[in-house]
N, C-alpha and C positions, 0 to 999 in steps of 0.2 A: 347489332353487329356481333358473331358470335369469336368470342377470342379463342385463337389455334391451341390446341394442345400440345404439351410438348408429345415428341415420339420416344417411348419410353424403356424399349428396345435402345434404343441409338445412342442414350443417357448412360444405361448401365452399361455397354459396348464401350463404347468411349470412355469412362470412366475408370472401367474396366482393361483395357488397354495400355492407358497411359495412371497406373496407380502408382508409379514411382516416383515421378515428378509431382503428382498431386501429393502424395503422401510427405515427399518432403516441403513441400509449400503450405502443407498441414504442421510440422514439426517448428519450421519456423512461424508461425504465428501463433502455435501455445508456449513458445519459449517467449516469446519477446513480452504478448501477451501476459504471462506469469511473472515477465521484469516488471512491465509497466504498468499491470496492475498490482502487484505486491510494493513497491519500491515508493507511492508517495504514503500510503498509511503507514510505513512503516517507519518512514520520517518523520510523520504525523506522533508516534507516538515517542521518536525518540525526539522530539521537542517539547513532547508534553513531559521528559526526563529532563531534560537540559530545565523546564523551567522548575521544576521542581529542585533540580538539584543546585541552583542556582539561588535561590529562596534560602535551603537549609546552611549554605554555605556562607551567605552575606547578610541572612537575617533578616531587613526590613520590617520591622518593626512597625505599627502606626502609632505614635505617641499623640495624646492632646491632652493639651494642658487647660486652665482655668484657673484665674485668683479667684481665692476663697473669698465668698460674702464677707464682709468687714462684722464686727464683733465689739463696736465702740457701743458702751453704756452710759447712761447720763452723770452728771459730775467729774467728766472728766475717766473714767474706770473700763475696762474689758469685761464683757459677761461670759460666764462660761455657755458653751449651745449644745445642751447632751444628748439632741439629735443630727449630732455633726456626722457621726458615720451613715445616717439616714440620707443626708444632703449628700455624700459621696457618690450613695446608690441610683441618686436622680440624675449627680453627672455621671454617671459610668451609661444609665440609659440614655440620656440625653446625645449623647457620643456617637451610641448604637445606633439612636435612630437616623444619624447624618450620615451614616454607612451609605444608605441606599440597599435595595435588595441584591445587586451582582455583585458589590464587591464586599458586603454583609457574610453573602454565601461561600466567600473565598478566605474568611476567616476563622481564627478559634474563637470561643467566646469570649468576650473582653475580661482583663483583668485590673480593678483600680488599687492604686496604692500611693498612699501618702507619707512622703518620706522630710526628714526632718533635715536642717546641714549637716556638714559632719564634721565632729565634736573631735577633743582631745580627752585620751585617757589623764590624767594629771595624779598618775599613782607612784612617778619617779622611775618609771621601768623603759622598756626600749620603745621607739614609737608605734604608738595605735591608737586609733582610731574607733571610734563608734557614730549609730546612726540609730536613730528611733523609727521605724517604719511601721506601716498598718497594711494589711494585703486582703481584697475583697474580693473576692469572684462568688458566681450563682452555686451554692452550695459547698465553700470553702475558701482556701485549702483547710483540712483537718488538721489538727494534735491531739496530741494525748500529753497530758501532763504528768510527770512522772515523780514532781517534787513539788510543793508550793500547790500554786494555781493560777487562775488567766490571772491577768492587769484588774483593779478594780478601779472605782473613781476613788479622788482623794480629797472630794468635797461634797455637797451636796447640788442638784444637779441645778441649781441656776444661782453659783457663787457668783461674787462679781470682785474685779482684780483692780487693785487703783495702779494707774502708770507707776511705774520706779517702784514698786510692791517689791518684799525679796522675791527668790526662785519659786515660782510653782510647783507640786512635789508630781513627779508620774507615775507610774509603776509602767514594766514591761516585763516580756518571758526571754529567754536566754533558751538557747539551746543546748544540747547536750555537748555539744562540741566547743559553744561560747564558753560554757559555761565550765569547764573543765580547762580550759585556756586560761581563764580568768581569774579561777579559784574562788570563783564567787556562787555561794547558797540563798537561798529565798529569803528575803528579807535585809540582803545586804543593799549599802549602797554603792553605785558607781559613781568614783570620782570625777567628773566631767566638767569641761568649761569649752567656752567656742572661741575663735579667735583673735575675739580681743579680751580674754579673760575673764567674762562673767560664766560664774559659777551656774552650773545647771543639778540640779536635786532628782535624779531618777534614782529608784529604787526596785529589787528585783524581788516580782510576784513570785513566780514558781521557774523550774526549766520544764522543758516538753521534747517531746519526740514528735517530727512529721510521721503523720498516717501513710505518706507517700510521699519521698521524696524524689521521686522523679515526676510530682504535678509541676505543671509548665509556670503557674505562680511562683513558684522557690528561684526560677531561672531567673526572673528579672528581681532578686535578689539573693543572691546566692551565699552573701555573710551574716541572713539572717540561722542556716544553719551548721556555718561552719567559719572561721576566720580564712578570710583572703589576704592574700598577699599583693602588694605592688600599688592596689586599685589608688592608693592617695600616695604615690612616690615611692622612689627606691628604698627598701629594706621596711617600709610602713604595713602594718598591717589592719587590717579592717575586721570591725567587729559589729552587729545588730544586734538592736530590742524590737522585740517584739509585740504593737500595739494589740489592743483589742477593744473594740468596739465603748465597749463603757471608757478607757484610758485615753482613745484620742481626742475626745475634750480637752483632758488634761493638759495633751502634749502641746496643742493649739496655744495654750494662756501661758506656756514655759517658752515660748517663744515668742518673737514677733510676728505682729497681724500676717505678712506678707513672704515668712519665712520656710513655712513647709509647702512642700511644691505637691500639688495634685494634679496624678496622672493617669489617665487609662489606657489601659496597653491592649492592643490588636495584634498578634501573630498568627501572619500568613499559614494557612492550610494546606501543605504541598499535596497533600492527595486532592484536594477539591481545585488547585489552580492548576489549570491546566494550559495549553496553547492557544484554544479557541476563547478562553476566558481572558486571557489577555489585556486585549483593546479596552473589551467595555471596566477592568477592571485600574488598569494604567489612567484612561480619564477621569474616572472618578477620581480617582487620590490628588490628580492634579488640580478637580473642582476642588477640590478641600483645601487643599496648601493653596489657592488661587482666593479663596474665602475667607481662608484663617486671619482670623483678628494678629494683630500687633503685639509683637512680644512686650511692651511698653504699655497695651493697654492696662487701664486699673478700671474695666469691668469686668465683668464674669465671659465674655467671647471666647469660645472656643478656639485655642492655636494648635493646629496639626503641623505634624514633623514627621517626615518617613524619612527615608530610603529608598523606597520599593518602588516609586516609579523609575530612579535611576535606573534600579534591578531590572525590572521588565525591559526600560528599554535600551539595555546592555543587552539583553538577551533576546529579545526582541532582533537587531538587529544581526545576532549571530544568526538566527534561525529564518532570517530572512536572507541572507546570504549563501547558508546550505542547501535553503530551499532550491536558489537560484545557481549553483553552481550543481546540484544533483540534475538541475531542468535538463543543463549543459551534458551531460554524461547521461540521461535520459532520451536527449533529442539525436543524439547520435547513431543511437542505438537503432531507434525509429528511422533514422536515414538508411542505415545501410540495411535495417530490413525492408524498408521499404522496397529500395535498388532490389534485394535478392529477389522478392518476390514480382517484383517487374522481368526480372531475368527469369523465373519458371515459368511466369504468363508466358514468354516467350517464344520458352522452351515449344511449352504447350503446342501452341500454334506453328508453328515452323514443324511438328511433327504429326499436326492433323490437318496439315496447309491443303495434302490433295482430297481429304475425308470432307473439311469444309465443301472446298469446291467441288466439289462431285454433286452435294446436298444442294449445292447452290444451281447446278448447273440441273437438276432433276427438279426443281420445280421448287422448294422449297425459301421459304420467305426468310428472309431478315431477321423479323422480331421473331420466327420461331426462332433460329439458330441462336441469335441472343440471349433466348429467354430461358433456350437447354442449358447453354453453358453458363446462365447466370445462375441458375437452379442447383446444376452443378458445384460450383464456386460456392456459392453459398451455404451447401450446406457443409461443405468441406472448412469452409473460415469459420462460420458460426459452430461447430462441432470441436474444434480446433480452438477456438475462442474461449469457449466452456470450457474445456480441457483443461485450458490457462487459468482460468478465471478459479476455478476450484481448488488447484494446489496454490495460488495464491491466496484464496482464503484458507487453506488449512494452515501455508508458513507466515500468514503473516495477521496483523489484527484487524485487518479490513480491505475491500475492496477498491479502485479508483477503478472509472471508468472513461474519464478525459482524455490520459495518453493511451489506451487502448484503438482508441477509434480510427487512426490515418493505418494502422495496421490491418486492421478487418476493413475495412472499404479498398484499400487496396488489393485486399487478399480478392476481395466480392467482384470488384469492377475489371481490374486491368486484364484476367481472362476472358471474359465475355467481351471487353470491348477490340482487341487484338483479336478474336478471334472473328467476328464480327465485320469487320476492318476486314478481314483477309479474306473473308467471302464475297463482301461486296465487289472486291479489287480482282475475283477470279472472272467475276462476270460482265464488270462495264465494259461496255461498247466504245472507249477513248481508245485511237489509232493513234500508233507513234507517229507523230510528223514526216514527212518526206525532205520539208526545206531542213537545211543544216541550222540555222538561225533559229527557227522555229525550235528543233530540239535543243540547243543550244540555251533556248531561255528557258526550257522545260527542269535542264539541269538547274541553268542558277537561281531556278524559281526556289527548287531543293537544296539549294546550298544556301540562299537567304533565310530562309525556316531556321534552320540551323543553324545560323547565324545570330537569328536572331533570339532561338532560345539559349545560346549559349551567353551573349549577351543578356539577355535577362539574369540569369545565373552570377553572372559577374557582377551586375548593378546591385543585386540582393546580397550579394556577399560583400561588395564596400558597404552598402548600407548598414550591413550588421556591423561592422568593423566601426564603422563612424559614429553608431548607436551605442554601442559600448564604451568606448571612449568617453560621449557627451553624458551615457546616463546613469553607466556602470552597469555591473551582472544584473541589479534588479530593477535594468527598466522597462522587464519583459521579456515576450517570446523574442523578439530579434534580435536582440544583444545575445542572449542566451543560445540563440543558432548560430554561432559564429564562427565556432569550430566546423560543423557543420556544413554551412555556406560555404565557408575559405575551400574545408578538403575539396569538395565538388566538384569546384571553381578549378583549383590545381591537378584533377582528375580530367576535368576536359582539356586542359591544357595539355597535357600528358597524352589524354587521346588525337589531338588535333598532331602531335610532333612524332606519333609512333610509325605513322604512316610513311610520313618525310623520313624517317631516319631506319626505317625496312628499306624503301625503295633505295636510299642510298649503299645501304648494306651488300644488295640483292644486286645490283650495278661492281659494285667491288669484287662481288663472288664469284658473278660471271666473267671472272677473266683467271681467274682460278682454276685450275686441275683437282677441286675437291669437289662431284656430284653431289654425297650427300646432305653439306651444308647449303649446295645450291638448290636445292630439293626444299631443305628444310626452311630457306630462307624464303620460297617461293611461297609455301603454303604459309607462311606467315605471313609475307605481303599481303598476301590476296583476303587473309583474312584480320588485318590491322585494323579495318575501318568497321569493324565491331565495335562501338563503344559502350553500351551496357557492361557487357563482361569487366573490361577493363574499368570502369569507373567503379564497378562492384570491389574489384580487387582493391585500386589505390584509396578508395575511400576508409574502407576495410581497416588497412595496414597503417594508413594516416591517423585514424582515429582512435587505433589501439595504442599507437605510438603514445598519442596526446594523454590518452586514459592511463596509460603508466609513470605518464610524466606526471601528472598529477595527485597517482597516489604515492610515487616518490616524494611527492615535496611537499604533499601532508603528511606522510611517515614520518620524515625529519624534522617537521616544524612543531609538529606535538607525540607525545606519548600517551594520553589520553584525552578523557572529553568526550560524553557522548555522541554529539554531533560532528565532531571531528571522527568520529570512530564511525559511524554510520557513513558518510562520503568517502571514506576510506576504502570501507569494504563496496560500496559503491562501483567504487574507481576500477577495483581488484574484478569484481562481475563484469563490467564494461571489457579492460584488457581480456578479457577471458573470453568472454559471448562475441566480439567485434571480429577475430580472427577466425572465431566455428561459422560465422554467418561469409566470412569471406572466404574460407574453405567451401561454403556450401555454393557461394557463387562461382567458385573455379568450377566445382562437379557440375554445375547446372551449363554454364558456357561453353565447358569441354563435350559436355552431350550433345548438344546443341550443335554443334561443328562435326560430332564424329563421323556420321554417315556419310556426309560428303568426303573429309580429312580419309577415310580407310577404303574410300572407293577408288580415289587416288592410289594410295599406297598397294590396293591391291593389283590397282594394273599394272602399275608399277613393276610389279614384284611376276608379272605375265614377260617382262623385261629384264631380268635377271635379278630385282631388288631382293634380296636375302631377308626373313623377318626381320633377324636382329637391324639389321640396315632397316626398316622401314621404322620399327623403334627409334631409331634415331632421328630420323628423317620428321616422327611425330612428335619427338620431345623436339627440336627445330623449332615447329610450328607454337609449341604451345609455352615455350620458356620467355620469348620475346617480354609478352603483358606479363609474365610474373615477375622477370628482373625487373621492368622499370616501376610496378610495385612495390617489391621487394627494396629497391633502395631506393625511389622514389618515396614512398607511403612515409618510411620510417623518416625522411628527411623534411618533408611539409608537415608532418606530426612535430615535429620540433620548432619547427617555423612556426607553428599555429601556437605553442609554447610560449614561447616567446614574445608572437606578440600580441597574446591577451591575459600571461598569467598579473600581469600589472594592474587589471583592472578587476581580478576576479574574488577582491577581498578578501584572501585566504589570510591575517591577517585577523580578522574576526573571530577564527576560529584557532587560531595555532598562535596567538599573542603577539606575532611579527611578522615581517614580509617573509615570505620562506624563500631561502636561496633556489633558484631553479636547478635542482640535481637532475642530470640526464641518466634514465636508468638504462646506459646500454647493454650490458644483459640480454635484459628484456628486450630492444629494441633488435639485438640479432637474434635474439632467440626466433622473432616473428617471424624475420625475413627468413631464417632455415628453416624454418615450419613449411613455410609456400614455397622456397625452392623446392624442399624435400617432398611435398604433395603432388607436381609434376613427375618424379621421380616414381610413385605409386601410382600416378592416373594412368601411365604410360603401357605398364604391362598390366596394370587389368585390363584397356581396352582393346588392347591385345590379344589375351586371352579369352574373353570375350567374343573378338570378333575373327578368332583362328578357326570357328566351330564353321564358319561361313566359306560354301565352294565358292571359285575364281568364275565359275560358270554364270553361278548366282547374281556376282558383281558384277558380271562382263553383259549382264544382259541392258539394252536401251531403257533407261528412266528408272530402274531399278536403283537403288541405294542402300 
């Protein structure tokens, strides 16, 4: 079977012809195109800031602890063990290797440090404090000694200590800043005692200078290079020694078996944790603290202590909330482009309605006509797509291609199939009825349809309503369509009541002495049962409404925050793009009507109608759908406020519920935007179509 080719004359004619409507049905799908694909990497990366910044701010720590091996020697005595900083070494890798490899890789490299209680100065001055510490990591931290020299031992390396023996002697370094506080030089002693008054004998080897005092070792203890204030009570201040490897022997036998705490410390990597790292690195820490031995135990078990899964899964759930409430102001977006570009397919066809039929009616099949105009469409969305696709990879850090898609299939299908449709329907052979009943079910065959996809509409839009409520913003796509659904939903409502409330108009007017309004009322009526156009408009004006409401009442409920700041300016794109894409549905419905609307007016005007009168006669026709738009839209945007900003966790991200501030303003500023656009559509098409003789228009089937 050989497949028809398209006619490729008839592609570029056609194409060619109608490039206005195509061109802006190309503009809207590299605009929306370039939201939906720019807008979730870009969230993507401002979550991968929130967790970062969230890390540096709260810290998370991984601490694990372990009692020291015991040190009991026979007779009753303590031995010294002068490869005690060597045993440190095997728990600091011990530690490492319980990482696991993901949440290993989201670390700095561990730091162990053995720290002693803390001591009272007992020199008669005002209160302070001291601590004997040892700090180990893989190649440091460094000093220099600038007086003295390191800690040495201060026996030989397997003394042994009988219980109740006096103080064991230590030595430690002082820093320059201790040591200048202290007034103590190498060789002196510090007078110390613990709290219940046994004497402690440390003695001070040398002072030193850090190689670097901003290595991350010094941080988790910060008095070994300088005196803190506060860390042990009001007006106290804190002071450290400084072990070193041959000394913590020492310090081990100057204290009790179970007295200095060993600890290796893991600090979070904010450049290496990122958003995708998350999950697998949140369970891990939770297997650990879910394993960790007993603070009580008296073996050597491993006891993990963080934070950081709280951290994550605080932030965790902010960034699952933004995700979900961006979806909401993403899916919107996608709605009303959608509608527009259902309204240009429309255009399309309704203005190649006799070009079809002629093709259909000369011979020509189906799947060709389909197959031009889907060739067409195609390459027009997919060119258009690209378009999109590539200024969103240059503004943003990556591509999405998931909300892209209901944009481009719509852009590809809803042309070729409306037009397709409208060829078929030039040529069947189906006779209108003769019985009255017969066409009489033919109509409510057509009004069931309709009925029943408006009911469809309805059912899906309680659905999202009842689905939000039961599961919140993040139980998915259908919670997250809700604004969506609802406007639609209120948009057909709106269309079904426009019709009743012309015809009522149109009855009033005609008892009136003003032609022009009944003119204008007329061409309104007749053309109310339009509902694409209109549902373009209120959905439009509804959603912009909603999008301003919402970055009103995250404006006010925070002042910063990444992720609050990213759904912010969100919100600000949405208000902004939602009213150009309903602007662009007025221009596309008003073309759409004009040829018939100025074939009127110009016979009209064959009957004494004045231009300017027929101007008004056309702003008539075309102001109806934009008022009930214009105060409609802004008023279900607010109802849709209302009743879902209660479940949209805004709260996660602005610290409280946020009052719902109504930004009117904004909300007239929109509706004078779309009044004022009738106000401009009027005398272009006007001007427009002044170029055109009365002869021209006066002739049969002409338009």
């Amino acid at each position: 079977m050989r497949i028809p080719a398209p006619h490729w004359p008839s592609v570029v004619g056609r194409a060619r012809a109608d490039a206005g409507p195509l061109l802006l049905a190309a503009v809207v799908v590299a605009v929306v195109t370039l939201l939906a694909g720019a807008m979730p990497p870009t969230l993507s990366a401002t979550a991968d800031a929130a967790v970062r910044d969230a890390v540096r701010r709260t810290g998370g720590d991984l601490q694990v602890h372990a009692r020291m091996e015991g040190d009991d020697g026979p007779d009753g005595s303590r031995l010294r063990h002068p490869r005690l900083a060597e045993d440190v070494d095997d728990f600091r890798a011990r530690a490492t290797d319980e990482l696991g490899p993901s949440l290993r890789a989201a670390l700095h490299p561990p730091v162990a440090t053995v720290t002693s209680p803390t001591l009272k100065i007992t020199d008669g001055s005002v209160l302070r404090t001291f601590q004997l510490a040892y700090v180990a990591r893989d190649g440091g931290p460094d000093v220099t000694w600038i007086a003295g020299g390191p800690p040495q031992p201060t026996a030989s390396a397997t003394a042994s200590v009988p219980y109740g023996a006096p103080p064991w002697p230590v030595q430690v370094g002082l820093s320059e800043a201790d040591a200048a506080a202290l007034q103590f030089r190498p060789g002196a002693r510090i007078p110390l005692a613990d709290d219940q008054g046994n004497v402690k004998k440390v003695q001070v080897s040398g002072i030193f200078r850090p190689r670097d005092s901003a290595d991350p070792a010094w941080r988790l203890l910060p008095s070994l290079l300088s005196p803190v204030a506060g860390v042990d009570g009001t007006g106290s201040t804190r002071f450290a020694g400084l072990l070193s490897r041959d000394s913590l022997p020492d310090a081990r036998l100057s204290f009790g078996q179970d007295e200095l705490r060993r600890t290796v410390w893991f600090t979070p990597d904010p450049i290496r944790l990122t958003w995708d790292a998350v999950p697998s690195v949140a369970a891990k820490v939770v297997a650990l603290k879910a394993a960790s031995g007993s603070s009580g135990a008296r073996d050597g078990s491993l006891k993990w202590e963080t934070r950081l899964d709280g951290v994550l899964r605080h932030v965790s759930s902010q960034v699952d909330a933004a995700f979900a409430q961006a979806s909401i102001l993403l899916i919107t977006l996608l709605a009303v482009a959608v509608l527009v570009l259902l309204l240009a397919a429309d255009l399309l066809v309704h203005r190649r309605a006799p070009a079809l039929a002629a093709a259909r009616q000369r011979g020509m099949s189906l799947p060709v006509i389909g197959g031009e105009l889907l060739l067409e469409s195609a390459v027009m969305a997919l060119l258009a797509a690209a378009a999109g696709l590539g200024l969103a990879r240059a503004v943003a850090p990556g591509v999405s291609w998931e909300w892209v898609a209901p944009v481009v299939v719509t852009a590809v299908a809803a042309g070729p199939a409306f037009g397709t449709l409208t060829a078929a329907r030039a040529t069947r052979d189906r006779r209108v009825p003769a019985n009255r009943s017969a066409r009489r079910w033919v109509r409510n065959t057509v009004r069931l349809r309709r009925a029943a996809l408006e009911t469809g509409v309805l059912v899906a839009a309680s659905g999202a309503v009842v689905a939000l409520y039961q599961r919140g913003i993040g139980g998915g796509v259908l919670p997250a369509s809700t604004p969506a659904l609802c406007s639609l939903a209120g948009a057909l409502i709106l269309a079904r009541a426009l019709p009743l409330g012309m015809r009522f108009v149109l009855k009033r007017l005609l008892r009136s002495s003003r032609p022009l309004a009944v003119f204008g009322a007329a061409r309104a009526a007749a053309t109310s049962a339009r509902v694409l156009p209109l549902l373009v408009l209120v959905t439009s004006v509804a959603l912009a409404s909603y999008a301003l409401t919402l970055g009103a009442a995250v404006g006010h409920g925070t002042a910063d925050g990444p992720l609050a700041s990213g759904l912010l300016r969100l919100a600000w794109v949405s208000a902004v793009t939602l009213p150009v894409l309903g602007l662009l549905g007025l221009a596309l419905g008003t073309a759409a009507g004009a040829p018939e609307r100025w074939q009127t007016l110009t016979r009209l005007r064959t009957l004494g109608l004045r231009p300017r009168e027929a101007r008004w006669v056309a702003a008539g026709e075309l102001l109806p759908p934009v008022v009930v738009a214009a105060v409609g839209g802004p008023l279900l945007g607010v109802l849709l406020a209302r009743l879902t900003f209660g479940s949209l966790a805004l709260r996660l991200l602005t610290g409280a519920d946020p009052a719902l501030a109504l930004p009117w303003w904004g909300l007239g500023l929109v509706a004078v935007v779309f009044l004022a656009a009738v106000a401009v559509v009027v005398p272009v098409e006007s001007a427009l179509r002044r170029r055109r003789r009365l002869g021209e228009v006066l002739r049969a089937g002409d338009s």
